[in-house]
C-alpha positions as CSV (number, residue, x, y, z in Angstrom):
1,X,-5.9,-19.1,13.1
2,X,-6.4,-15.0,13.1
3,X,-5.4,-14.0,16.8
4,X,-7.9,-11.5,17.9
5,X,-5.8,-8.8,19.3
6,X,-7.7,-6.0,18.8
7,X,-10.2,-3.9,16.1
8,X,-7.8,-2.4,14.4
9,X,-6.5,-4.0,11.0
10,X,-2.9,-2.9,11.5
11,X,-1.4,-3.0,14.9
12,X,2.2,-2.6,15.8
13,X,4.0,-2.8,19.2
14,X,7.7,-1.5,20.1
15,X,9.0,-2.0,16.3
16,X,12.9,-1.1,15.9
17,X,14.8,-1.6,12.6
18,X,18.4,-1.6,12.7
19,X,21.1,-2.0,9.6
20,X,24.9,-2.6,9.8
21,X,26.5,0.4,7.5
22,X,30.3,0.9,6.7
23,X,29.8,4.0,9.5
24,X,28.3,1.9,12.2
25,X,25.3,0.6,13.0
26,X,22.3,2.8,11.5
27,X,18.5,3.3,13.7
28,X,15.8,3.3,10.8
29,X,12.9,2.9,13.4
30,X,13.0,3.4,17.0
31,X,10.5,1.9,19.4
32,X,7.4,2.9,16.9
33,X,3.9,1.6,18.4
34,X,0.6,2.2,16.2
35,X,-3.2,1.2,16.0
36,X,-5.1,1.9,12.3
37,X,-8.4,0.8,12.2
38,X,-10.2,-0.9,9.2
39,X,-11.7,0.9,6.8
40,X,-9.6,3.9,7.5
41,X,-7.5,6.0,5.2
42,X,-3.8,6.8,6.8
43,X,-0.8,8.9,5.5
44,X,2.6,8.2,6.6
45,X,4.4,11.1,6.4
46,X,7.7,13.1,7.0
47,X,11.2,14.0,5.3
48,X,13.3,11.9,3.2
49,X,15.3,8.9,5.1
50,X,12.7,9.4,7.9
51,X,11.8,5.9,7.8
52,X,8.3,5.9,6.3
53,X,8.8,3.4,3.1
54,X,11.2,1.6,5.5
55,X,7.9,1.3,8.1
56,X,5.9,0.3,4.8
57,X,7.3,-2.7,4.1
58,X,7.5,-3.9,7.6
59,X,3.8,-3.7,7.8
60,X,3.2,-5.6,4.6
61,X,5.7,-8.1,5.6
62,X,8.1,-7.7,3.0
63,X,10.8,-6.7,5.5
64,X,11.7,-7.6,9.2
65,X,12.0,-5.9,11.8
66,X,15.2,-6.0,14.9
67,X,12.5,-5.8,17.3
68,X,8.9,-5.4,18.0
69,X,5.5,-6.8,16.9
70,X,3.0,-6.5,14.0
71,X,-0.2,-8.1,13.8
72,X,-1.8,-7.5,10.4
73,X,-5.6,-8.6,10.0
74,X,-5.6,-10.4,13.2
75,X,-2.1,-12.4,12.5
76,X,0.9,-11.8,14.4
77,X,2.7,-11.0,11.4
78,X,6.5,-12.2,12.2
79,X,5.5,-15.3,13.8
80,X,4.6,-16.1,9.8
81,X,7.5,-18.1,7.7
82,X,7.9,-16.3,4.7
83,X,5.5,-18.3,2.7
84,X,3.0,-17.8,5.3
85,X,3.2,-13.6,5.1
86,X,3.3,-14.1,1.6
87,X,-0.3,-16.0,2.0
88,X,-1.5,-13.6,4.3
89,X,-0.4,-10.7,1.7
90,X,-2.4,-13.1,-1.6
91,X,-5.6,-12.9,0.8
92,X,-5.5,-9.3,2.4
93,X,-3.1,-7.2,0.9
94,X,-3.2,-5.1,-2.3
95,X,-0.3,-2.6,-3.6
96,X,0.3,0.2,-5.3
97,X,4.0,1.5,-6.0
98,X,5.6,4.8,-7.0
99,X,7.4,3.1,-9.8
100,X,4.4,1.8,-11.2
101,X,6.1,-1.8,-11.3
102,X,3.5,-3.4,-14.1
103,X,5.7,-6.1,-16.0
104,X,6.6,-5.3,-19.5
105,X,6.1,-8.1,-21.6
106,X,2.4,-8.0,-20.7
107,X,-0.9,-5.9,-21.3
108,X,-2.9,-3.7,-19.1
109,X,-5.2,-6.6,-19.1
110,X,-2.5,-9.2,-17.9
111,X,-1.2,-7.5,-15.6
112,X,-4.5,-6.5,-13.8
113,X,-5.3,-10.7,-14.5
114,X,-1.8,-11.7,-12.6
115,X,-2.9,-11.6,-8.8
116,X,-6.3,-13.0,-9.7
117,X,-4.2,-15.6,-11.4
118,X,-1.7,-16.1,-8.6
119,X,-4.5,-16.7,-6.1
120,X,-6.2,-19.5,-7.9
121,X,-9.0,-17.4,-9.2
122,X,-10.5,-18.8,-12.5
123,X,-12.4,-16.4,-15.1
124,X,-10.3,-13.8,-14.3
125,X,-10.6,-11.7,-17.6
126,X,-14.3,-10.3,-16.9
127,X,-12.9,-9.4,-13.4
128,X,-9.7,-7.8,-14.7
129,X,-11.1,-5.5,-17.6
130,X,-14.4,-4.2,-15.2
131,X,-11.8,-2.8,-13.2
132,X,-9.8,-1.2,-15.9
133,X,-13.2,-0.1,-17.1
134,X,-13.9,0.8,-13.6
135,X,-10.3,3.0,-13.7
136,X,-11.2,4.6,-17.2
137,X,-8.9,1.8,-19.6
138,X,-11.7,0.4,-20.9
139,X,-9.7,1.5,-24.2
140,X,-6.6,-0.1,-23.2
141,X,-6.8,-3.1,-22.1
142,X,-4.4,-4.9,-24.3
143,X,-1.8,-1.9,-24.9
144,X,1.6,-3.2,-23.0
145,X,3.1,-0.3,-20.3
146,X,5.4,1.2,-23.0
147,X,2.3,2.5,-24.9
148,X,0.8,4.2,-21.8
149,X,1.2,7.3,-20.3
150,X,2.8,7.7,-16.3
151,X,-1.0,8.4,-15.2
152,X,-2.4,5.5,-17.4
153,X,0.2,3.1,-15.9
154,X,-0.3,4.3,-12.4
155,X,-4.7,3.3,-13.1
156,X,-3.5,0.2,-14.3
157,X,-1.4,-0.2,-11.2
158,X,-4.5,0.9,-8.6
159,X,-6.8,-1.7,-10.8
160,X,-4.4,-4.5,-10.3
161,X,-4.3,-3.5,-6.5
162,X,-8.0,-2.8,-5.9
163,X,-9.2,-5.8,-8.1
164,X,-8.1,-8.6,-5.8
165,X,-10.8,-6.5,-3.4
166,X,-8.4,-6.5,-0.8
167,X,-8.8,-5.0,3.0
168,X,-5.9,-3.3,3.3
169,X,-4.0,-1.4,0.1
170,X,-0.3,-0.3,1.1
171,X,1.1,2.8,-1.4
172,X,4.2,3.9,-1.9
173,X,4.1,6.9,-3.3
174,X,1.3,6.9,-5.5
175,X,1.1,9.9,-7.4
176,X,5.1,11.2,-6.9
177,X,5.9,10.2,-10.5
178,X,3.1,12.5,-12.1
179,X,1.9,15.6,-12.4
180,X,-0.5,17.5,-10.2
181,X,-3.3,17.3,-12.6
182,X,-2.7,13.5,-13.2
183,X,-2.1,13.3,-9.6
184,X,-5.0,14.7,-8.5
185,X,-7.0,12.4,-10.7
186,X,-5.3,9.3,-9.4
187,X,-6.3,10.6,-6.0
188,X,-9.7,11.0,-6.1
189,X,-9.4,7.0,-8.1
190,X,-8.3,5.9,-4.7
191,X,-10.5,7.3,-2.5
192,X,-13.5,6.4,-4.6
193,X,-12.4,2.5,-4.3
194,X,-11.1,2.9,-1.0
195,X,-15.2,4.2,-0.2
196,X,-16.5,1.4,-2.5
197,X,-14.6,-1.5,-1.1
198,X,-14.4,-0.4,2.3
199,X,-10.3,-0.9,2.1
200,X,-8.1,0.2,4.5
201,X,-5.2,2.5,2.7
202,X,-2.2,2.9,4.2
203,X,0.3,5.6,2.2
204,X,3.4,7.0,2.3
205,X,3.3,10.7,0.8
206,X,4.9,13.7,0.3
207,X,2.1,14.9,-1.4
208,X,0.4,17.4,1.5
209,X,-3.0,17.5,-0.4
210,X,-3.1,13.5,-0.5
211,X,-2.4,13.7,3.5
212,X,-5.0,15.9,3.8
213,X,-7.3,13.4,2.2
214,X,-6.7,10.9,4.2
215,X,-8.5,10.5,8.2
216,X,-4.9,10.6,9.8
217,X,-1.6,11.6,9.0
218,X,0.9,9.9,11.1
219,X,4.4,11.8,11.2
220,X,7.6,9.8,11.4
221,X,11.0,11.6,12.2
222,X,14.6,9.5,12.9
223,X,12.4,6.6,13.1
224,X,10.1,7.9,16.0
225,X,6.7,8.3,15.7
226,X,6.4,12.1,16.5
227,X,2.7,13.2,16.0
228,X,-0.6,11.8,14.6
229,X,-2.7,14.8,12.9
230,X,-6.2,14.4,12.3
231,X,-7.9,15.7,9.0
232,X,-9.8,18.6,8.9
233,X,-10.9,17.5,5.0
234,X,-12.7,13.8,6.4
């Protein structure tokens, strides 16, 4: 059962990651405590290796921490077996990655059908190709990745992340493998769902005009947590 820690969606207490390197013992976060609230729109930024993709996948539960706390949704996140953060991530959790990471050997269709698929939906077509429609594919459903463009694969990536409708969307980079005009597209395509579904979104940018967009910007440095910056834009 959900433990009712607080409002906020995300919360995370005291979190440390540490790695064993060939020079020692490396500090990838360092004692890093943070509230987002649901429906809110939050930018992790900061420079390369400041530990902001490393943060990411903590708070989706694809990595542990060395110390520390998340609760995600209610859950306390690392008291979860793996199979149990994975069910927590089918229910809550959508994705969208830098690297696109659509598979292949299958359509724009199928791979916007997969997590629909994965958690036991049935009918899942209809679902699958109103949100391509939704993301302007409505042409392409059954081209395969190969025969897109970098912005086409990156809509078919936020359909398969929005279409599971789910309450928090973790992304990595979203628009750092396009250009500004496809990236500024692919912007205003999250923000629109994110309004639509109420979603939380939780990014990790470079891009200072995506920051901008979102409510905060929280700013990571060594690890730390060194400033949260409220938009002006919101």
């Amino acid at each position: 059962m959900a433990e009712n820690i607080s409002h906020s969606i995300v919360r995370v207490q005291g979190l440390s990651k540490r790695v064993v390197s060939p020079e020692g013992e490396l500090v990838l976060l360092d004692d890093l405590s943070l509230e987002i609230d649901a429906g809110e729109a939050v930018a992790i930024v900061g420079a390369s290796g400041s530990g902001k993709s490393t943060l990411l996948g903590i708070l989706a539960g694809l990595d542990v921490p060395s110390d520390g706390q998340v609760w995600l949704d209610g859950h306390d996140l690392f008291k979860l077996d793996e199979d149990g953060r994975a069910a927590l991530r089918q229910s809550t959790v959508g994705f969208v990655f830098q690297s696109f990471q659509l598979l292949p050997n299958l359509t724009a269709l199928e791979n916007v059908m997969l997590p629909l698929e994965l958690g036991g939906a049935m009918d899942v077509a209809p679902q699958a190709s109103e949100m391509l429609a939704r993301v302007g594919l409505a042409e392409r459903l059954h081209h395969y990745p190969k025969q897109l463009s970098g912005g086409e694969q990156q809509r078919v990536a936020i359909a398969r992340g929005f279409v599971v409708k789910p309450k928090i969307l973790f992304a990595d980079e979203p628009t750092g493998n396009l250009d500004s005009a496809t990236g500024e597209r692919v912007i205003a395509l999250l923000f629109e769902l994110n309004r639509e579904q109420d979603a939380t979104i939780v990014l990790v940018t470079h891009d200072e005009a995506l920051a901008r967009r979102c409510h905060r910007s929280l700013r990571i440095d060594a690890g730390r947590l060194v400033a949260v910056e409220r938009s002006v834009a919101v």
